[in-house]
C-alpha positions in Angstrom: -31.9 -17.8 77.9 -30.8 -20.7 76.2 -31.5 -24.0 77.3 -28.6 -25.5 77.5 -27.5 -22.2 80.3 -30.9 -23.3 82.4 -29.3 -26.5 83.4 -28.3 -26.1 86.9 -28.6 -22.5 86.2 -24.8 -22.3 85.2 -24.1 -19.8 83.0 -20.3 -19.3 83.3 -18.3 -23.3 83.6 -14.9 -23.2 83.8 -12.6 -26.5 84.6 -9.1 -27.0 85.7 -8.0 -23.5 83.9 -4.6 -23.0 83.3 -2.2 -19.8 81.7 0.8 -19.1 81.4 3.4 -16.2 80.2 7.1 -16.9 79.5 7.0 -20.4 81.8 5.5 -18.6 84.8 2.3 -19.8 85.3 -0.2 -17.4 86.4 -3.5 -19.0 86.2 -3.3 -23.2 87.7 -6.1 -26.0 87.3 -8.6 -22.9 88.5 -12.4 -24.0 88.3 -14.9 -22.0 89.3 -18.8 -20.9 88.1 -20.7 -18.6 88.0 -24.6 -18.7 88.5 -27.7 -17.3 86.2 -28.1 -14.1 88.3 -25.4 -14.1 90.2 -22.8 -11.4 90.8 -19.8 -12.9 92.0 -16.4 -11.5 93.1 -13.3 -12.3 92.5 -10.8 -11.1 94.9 -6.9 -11.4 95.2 -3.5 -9.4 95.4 -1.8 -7.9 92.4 -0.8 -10.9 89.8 -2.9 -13.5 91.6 -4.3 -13.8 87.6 -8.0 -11.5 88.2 -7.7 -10.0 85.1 -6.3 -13.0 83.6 -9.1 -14.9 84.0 -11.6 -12.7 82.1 -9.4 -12.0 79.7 -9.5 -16.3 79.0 -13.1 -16.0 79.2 -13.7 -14.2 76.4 -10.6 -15.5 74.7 -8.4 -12.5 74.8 -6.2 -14.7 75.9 -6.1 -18.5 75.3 -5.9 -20.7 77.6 -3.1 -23.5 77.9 -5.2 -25.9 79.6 -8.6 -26.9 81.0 -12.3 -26.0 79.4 -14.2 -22.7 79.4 -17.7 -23.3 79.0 -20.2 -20.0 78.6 -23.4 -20.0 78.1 -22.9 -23.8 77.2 -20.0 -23.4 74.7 -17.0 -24.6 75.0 -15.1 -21.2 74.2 -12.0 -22.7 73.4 -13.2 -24.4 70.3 -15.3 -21.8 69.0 -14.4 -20.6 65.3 -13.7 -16.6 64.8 -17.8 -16.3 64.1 -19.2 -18.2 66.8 -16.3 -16.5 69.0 -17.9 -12.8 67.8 -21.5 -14.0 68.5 -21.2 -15.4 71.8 -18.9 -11.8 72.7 -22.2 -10.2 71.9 -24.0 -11.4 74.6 -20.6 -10.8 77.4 -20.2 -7.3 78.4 -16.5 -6.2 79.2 -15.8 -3.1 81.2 -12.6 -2.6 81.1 -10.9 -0.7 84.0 -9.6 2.3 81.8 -12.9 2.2 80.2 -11.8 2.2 76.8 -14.0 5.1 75.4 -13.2 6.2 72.0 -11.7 10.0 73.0 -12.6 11.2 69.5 -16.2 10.7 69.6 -19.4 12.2 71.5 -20.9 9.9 74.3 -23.8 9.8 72.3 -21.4 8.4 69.0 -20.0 5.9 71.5 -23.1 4.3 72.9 -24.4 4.3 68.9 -21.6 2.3 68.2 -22.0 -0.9 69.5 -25.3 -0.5 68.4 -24.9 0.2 64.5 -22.8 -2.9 64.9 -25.2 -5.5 67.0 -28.5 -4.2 67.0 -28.7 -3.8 63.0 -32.3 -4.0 63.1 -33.1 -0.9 64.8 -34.4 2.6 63.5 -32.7 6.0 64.5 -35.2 6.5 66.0 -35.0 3.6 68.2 -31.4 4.0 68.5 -31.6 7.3 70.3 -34.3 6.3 72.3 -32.2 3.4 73.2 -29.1 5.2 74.1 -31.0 8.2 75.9 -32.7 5.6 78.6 -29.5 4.2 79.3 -27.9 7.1 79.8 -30.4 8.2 82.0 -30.5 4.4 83.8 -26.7 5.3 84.6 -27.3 9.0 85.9 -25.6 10.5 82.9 -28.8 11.8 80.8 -27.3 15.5 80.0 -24.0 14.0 78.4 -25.0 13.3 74.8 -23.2 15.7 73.3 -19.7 15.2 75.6 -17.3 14.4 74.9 -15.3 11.8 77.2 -12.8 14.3 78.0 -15.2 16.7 79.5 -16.3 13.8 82.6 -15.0 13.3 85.4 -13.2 9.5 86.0 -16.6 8.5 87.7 -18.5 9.7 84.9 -16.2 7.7 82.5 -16.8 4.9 84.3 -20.4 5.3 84.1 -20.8 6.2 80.4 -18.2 2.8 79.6 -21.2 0.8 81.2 -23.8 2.5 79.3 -21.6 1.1 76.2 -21.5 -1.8 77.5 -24.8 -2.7 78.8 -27.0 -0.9 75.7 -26.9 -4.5 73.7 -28.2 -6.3 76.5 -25.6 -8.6 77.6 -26.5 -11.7 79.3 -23.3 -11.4 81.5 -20.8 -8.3 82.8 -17.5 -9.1 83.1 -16.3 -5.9 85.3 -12.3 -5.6 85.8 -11.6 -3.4 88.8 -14.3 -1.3 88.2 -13.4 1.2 91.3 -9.8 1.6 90.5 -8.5 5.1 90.7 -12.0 6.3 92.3 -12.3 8.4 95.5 -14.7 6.7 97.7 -18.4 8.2 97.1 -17.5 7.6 93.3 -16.8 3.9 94.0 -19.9 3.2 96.3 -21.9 5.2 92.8 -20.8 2.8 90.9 -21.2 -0.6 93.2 -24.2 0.2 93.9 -25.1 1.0 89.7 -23.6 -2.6 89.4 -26.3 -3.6 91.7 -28.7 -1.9 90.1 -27.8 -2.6 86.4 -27.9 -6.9 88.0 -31.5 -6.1 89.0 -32.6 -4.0 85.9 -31.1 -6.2 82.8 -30.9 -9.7 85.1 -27.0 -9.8 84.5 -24.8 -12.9 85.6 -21.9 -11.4 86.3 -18.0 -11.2 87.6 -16.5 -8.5 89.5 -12.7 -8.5 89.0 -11.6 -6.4 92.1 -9.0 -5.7 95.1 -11.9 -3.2 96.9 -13.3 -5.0 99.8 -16.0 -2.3 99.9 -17.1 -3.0 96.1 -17.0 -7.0 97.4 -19.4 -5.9 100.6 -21.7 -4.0 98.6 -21.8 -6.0 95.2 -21.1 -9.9 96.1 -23.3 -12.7 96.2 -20.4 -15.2 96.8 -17.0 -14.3 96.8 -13.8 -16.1 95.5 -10.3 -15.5 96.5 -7.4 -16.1 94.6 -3.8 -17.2 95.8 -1.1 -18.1 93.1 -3.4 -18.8 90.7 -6.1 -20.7 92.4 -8.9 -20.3 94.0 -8.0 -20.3 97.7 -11.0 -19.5 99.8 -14.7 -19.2 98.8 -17.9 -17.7 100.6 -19.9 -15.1 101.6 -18.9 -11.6 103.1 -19.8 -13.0 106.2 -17.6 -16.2 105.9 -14.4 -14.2 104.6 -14.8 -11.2 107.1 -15.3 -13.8 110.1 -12.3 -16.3 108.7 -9.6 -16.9 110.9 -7.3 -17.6 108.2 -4.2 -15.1 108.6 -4.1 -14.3 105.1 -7.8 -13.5 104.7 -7.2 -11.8 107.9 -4.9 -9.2 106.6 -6.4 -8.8 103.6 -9.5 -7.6 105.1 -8.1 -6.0 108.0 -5.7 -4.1 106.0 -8.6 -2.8 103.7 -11.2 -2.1 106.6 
């Protein structure tokens, strides 16, 4: 890790963050961090700005105001190149996934690779992709194509993807959306397992307050586009607070 995302062991600094669409502001003055290690949660309602704020992160969106700072640069003044080279080390999971339909899981794990890892054999290659397919429980897919898993299997094979480069940080956006229940405990606890295994950082976009129980380290809530309450499980689940009240209550 670099030294300049030792210092306090921050490896995600972001500062009085603010974005807006047609006047409405959806993101305002939100700071938060995230820690070397850590996997935190974000949590909030529909259009409290979750998604919004990964998507400034990596500068998928720009921000109107306030500083981004990843793995000690400042991402809102980094030229196209330096943009691409930091993305290298962020993995994105998107919630639909975002698997190319027309190509094998094996062609879609090799892809980011060709790209990023242009140093490495065929040989190493497959090796690479076959150990994280099997790290993900999917190590008799190779040859599938995406249309051939199930939604949880989707989800799995889009973190393969992402995680065969060796990100520094995951960046997950509602990762058990659209899940039945054992699939979404699968893949909170393969979060879990993939923090421990490649010693992500990393920030779980999500509205499941059984994903926050099984995955969080700290927790953030977001009201209106702040950050409104932040803690442990233990501190949201024993909050007296009406609206953290019914927003566990109503997911328990």
């Amino acid at each position: 890790m670099q030294e300049s995302t030792k210092k306090n062991n921050l490896v995600i600094e972001i500062c009085n963050l603010s974005k807006g669409f047609d006047n409405q502001l959806v993101l305002k003055n939100l700071s938060l961090n995230l820690m070397d290690g850590e996997n935190l949660v974000v949590l909030g309602k529909s259009g409290s700005g979750k998604s919004v704020l990964i998507k400034c992160i990596v500068r998928l969106l720009n921000a109107d105001q306030g500083s981004i700072h990843v793995l000690g640069k400042n991402v809102n003044e980094l030229r196209s190149k330096e943009l691409a080279k930091l993305r290298e080390k962020i993995g994105f999971l998107f919630q639909s996934g975002a698997l190319y339909d027309s190509m094998t899981i094996k062609q879609n794990l090799e892809f980011p690779l060709i790209r990023i890892k242009k140093k490495l054999t065929k040989k190493e290659r497959d090796e690479k992709i076959e150990e994280v397919l099997v790290n993900v429980g999917l190590g008799e897919t190779l040859d599938q194509m995406p249309s051939e898993l199930s939604g949880g299997m989707r989800k799995r094979a889009s973190l393969a993807r992402t995680i065969i480069v060796d990100p520094m940080i995951m960046l997950y956006d509602e990762p058990t959306t659209g899940l039945d229940p054992v699939t979404s405990n699968g893949i909170s606890t393969l979060i879990n397992d993939v923090q421990k295994k490649y010693k992500t950082s990393s920030i779980i976009i999500t509205h499941d307050i059984e994903c926050a129980r099984a995955t969080a380290d700290r927790i953030i809530m977001l009201k209106d586009g702040d950050v409104y309450m932040e803690g442990s499980i233990d501190d949201f689940e024993n909050s007296t607070d009406e609206l953290i009240q019914s927003f566990f209550k109503e997911k328990t």
